[in-house]
C-alpha positions in Angstrom: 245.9 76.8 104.6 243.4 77.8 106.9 240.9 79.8 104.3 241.0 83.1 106.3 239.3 86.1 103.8 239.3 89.6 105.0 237.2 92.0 102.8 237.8 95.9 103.0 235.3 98.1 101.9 233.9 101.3 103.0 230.5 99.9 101.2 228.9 98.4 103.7 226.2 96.4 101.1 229.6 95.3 99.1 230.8 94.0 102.0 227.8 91.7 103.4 227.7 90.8 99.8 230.8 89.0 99.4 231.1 88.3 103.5 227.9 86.1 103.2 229.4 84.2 99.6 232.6 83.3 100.9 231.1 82.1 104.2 228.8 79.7 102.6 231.4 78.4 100.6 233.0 77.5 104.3 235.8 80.5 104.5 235.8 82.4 107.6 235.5 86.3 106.5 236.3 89.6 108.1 235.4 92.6 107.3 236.7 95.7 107.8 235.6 99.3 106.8 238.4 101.6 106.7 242.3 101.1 107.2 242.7 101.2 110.6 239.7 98.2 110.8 241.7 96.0 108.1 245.4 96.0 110.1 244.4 95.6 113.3 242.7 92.5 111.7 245.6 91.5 109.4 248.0 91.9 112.8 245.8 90.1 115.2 244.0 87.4 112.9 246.1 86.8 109.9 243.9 86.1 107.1 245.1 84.1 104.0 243.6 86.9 101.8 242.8 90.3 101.5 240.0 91.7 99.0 240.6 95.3 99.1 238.5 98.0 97.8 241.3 100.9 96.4 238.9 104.0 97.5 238.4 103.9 101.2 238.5 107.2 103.0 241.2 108.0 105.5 243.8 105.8 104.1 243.6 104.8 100.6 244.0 101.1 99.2 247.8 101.3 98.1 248.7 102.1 101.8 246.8 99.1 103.5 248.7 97.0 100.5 251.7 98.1 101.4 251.4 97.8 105.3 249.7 94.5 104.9 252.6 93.0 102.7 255.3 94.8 105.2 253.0 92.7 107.9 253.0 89.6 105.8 254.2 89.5 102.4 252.8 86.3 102.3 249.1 87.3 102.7 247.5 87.2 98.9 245.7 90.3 98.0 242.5 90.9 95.5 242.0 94.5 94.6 238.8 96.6 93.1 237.9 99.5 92.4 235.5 101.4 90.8 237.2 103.9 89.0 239.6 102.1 86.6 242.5 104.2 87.2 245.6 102.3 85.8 248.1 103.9 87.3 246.4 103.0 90.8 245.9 99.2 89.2 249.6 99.1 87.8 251.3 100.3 91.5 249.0 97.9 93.5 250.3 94.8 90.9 253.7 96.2 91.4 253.0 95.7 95.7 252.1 92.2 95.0 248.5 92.4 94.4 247.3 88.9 92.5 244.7 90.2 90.7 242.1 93.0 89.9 238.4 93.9 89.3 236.4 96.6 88.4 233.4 97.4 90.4 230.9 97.1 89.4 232.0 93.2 89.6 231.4 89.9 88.0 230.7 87.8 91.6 231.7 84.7 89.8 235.1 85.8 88.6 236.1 86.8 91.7 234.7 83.7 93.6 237.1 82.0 90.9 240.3 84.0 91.5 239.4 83.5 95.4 239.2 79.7 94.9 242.4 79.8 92.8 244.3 81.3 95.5 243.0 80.0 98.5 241.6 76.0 97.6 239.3 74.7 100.7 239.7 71.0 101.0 235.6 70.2 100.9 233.4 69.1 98.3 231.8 71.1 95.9 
């Protein structure tokens, strides 16, 4: 596995946030900021795992899970979202996401679930 993480968020801060944790930890990151951003990435790079924010203007997150698991049904997917809404949560588990958070987030459970997923072979 080659540790590839691409995080979608239309929150820029979010998005340097986790970007600069999982690059220390010796991922390589992407980011993307809207739909469009996050398949051309998923088509042209490939990642191992997508952190997706479910409220992005212009194409929500259910649509980018289901175009990124018709890409790759193998690429694992980490949602969040901010407003709680089950039925949103409940489809996206049903699409194959892995797992879920609620924003705000606990940075140490979803460094955990990343690490679960998506092992690096270095020392800790």
């Amino acid at each position: 596995m080659s540790g590839k993480i691409l995080i979608v968020d239309d929150q820029y801060g979010i998005r340097i946030l986790l970007n600069e944790i999982f690059q220390k930890e010796g991922y390589k990151t992407y980011q993307a900021a809207n739909g469009v951003q996050a398949l051309s990435i998923v088509e042209k790079d490939r990642p191992d795992l997508v952190i997706l924010d479910m409220k992005i203007p212009g194409m929500d997150g259910l649509e980018i899970l289901r175009r990124v698991k018709k890409h790759d049904e193998t690429i694992q997917v980490i949602i969040m979202t901010a407003y709680g809404e089950l039925d949103m949560i409940h489809e996206a588990m049903k699409l194959g996401a892995i797992t879920h958070f609620a924003k705000p987030f606990d940075i140490d459970e979803i460094r955990a679930a990343v690490r679960k997923e998506l092992p690096l072979n270095t020392p800790s």
